[in-house]
C-alpha positions in Angstrom: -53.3 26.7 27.4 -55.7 27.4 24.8 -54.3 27.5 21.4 -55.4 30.7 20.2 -53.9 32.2 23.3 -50.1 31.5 21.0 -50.9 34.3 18.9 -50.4 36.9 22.1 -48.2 34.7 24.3 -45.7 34.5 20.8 -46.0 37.8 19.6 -47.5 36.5 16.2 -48.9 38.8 13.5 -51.2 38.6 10.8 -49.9 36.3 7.5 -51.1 37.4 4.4 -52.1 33.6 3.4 -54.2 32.8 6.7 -52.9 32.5 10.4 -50.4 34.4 11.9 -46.7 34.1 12.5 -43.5 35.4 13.4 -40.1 34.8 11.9 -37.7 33.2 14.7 -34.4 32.4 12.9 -32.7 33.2 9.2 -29.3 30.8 9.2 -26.4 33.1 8.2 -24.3 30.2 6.5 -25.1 31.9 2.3 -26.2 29.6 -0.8 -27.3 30.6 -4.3 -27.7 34.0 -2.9 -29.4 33.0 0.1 -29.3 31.7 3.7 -29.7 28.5 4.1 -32.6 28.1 6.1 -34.8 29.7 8.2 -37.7 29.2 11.0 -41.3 30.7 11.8 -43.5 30.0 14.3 -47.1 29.9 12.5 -50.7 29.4 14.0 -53.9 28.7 12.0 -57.3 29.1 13.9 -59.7 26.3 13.6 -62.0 29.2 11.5 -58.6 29.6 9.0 -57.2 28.3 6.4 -53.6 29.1 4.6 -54.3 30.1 0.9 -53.1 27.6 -1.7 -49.5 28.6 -2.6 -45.9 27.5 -3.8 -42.5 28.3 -2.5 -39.7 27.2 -4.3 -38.3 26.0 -0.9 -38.9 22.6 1.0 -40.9 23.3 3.9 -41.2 21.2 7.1 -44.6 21.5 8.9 -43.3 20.8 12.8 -46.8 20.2 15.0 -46.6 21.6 18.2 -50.1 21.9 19.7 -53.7 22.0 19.0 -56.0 20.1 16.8 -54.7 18.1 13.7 -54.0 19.9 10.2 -54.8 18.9 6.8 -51.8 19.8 4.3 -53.4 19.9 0.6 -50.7 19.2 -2.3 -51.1 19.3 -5.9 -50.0 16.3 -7.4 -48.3 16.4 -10.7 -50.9 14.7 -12.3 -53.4 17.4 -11.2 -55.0 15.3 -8.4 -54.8 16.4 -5.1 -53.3 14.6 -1.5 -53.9 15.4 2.2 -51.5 14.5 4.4 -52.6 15.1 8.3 -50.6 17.1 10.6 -50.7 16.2 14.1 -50.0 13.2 17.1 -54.1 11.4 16.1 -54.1 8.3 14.3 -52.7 8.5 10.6 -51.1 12.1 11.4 -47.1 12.8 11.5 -46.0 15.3 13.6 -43.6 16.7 10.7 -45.0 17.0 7.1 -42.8 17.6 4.3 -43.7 20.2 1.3 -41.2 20.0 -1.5 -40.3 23.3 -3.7 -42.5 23.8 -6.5 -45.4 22.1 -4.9 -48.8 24.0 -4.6 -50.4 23.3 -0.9 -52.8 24.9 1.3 -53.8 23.9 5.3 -56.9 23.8 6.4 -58.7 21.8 9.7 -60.7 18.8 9.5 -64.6 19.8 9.8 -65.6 19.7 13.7 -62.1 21.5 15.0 -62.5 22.4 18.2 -59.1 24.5 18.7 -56.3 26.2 16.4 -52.7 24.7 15.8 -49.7 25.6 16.7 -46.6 24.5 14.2 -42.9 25.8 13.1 -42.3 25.9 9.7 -39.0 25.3 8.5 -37.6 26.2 5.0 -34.6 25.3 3.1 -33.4 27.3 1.1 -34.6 30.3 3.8 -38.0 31.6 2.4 -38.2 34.0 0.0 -41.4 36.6 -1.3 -39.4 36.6 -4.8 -40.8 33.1 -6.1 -43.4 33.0 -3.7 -46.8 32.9 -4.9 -50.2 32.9 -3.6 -53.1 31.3 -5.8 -57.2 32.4 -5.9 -59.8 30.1 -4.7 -60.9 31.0 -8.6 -57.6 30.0 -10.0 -57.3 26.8 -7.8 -61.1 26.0 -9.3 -60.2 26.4 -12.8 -57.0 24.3 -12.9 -57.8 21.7 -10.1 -61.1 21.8 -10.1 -60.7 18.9 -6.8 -59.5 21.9 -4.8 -63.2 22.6 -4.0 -63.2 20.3 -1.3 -60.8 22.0 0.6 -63.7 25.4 1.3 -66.1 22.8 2.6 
């Protein structure tokens, strides 16, 4: 199966960061006001990237299928780390994100196919904290974030 053939086969829709997705589960056990977790499938195109943006959730990237990801996090000092999503050499197939960290996704130059992952959040996600931040705002305060459009 090809990988952009998930979007139909999964029912997945636009997501306003990049990719598409579909919620699959919100947990109905309640904390702080909110469920405790919850699941989407998400799929990013080799063409795509996911905006740089912060959840105040932890977020598990689960690979599935497809070429290998490259997770971008702001560092506290500023700097920025890429940690590779996939079953290749140096890649995990699961990919922390802590709360409060600013990440995007993007492919490594030459992919060939899209990817297929789950993200999983705890605390479920949420659009109240959630925040998407411009390529002009990424430049301006981490000014190594250009790397990540090349």
């Amino acid at each position: 199966m090809q990988m952009k053939d998930c979007v139909a086969r999964f029912g997945l829709e636009p997501h306003v960061e990049g990719g598409a997705f579909r919620e699959l589960y919100r947990d109905g056990q309640r904390s702080a006001g909110r469920e405790a977790s919850g699941v989407i499938y998400y799929y990013l195109g080799p063409e795509e990237h996911a905006d740089f943006h912060v959840l105040d959730s932890d977020e598990y990237w689960l690979y599935h299928g497809g070429d290998t990801l490259e997770i971008w996090l702001v560092e506290p000092d500023g700097g920025l780390r890429v940690e590779k999503l996939g079953l290749e050499e140096g890649a995990e197939p699961c990919v922390l994100v802590k709360g409060g960290v600013i990440f995007g996704a993007r492919h490594p130059a030459g992919a060939q196919d899209g990817t297929l992952v789950s993200c999983v959040t705890v605390p479920e996600f949420s659009y109240e904290p959630y925040r998407i931040l411009s390529r002009d705002e990424m430049l301006a305060t981490y000014p190594a974030s250009e790397n990540f459009w090349k």
